[in-house]
N, C-alpha and C positions, 0 to 999 in steps of 0.2 A: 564531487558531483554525485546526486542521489542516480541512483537505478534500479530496475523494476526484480523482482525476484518470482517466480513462477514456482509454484511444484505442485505435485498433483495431492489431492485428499477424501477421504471418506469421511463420509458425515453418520452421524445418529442412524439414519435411516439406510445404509447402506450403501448411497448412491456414491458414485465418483465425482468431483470438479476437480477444476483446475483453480487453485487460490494464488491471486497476486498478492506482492508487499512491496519492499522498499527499502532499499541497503545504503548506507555511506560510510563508505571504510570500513569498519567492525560490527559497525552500528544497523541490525536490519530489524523490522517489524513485519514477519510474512502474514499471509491469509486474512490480508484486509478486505477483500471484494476479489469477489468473480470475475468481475467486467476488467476486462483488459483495456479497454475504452477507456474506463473511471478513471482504473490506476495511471495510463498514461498523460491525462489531464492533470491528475495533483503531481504526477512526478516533473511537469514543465510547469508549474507553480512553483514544487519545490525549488528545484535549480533557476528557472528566471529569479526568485526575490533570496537566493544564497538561501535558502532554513537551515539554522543551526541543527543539530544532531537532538542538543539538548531541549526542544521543543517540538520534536517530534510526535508525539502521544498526543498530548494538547490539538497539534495541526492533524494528525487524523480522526482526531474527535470531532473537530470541527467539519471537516472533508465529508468524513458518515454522517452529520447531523442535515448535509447540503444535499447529498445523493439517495439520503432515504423518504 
């Protein structure tokens, strides 16, 4: 089952956010988007259609090409 991973970061400019990603087993991809919102929409994508691990990258290239 994917799930979401949180941690806080600073950017270029010195500001703080807080960046979402997405873990499965070993497998995680952090600091994909800000939006907690987003991340929780692809992550009930991921788990309702099963996404394999190994298509990971691919499914959030597509994900960012939808929410920007």
């Amino acid at each position: 089952m994917w799930t979401i991973t949180e941690k806080q970061y600073t950017s270029d400019d010195g500001e703080s956010y807080t960046g979402y990603g997405v873990a499965f087993g070993k497998c995680s991809v952090e600091d994909i988007t800000p939006s907690r919102a987003a991340i929780m929409r692809f992550i009930e994508a991921l788990n309702k259609y099963e996404a394999s691990p190994v298509h990971i990258y691919e499914l959030i290239e597509n994900f960012l090409a939808e929410v920007c």
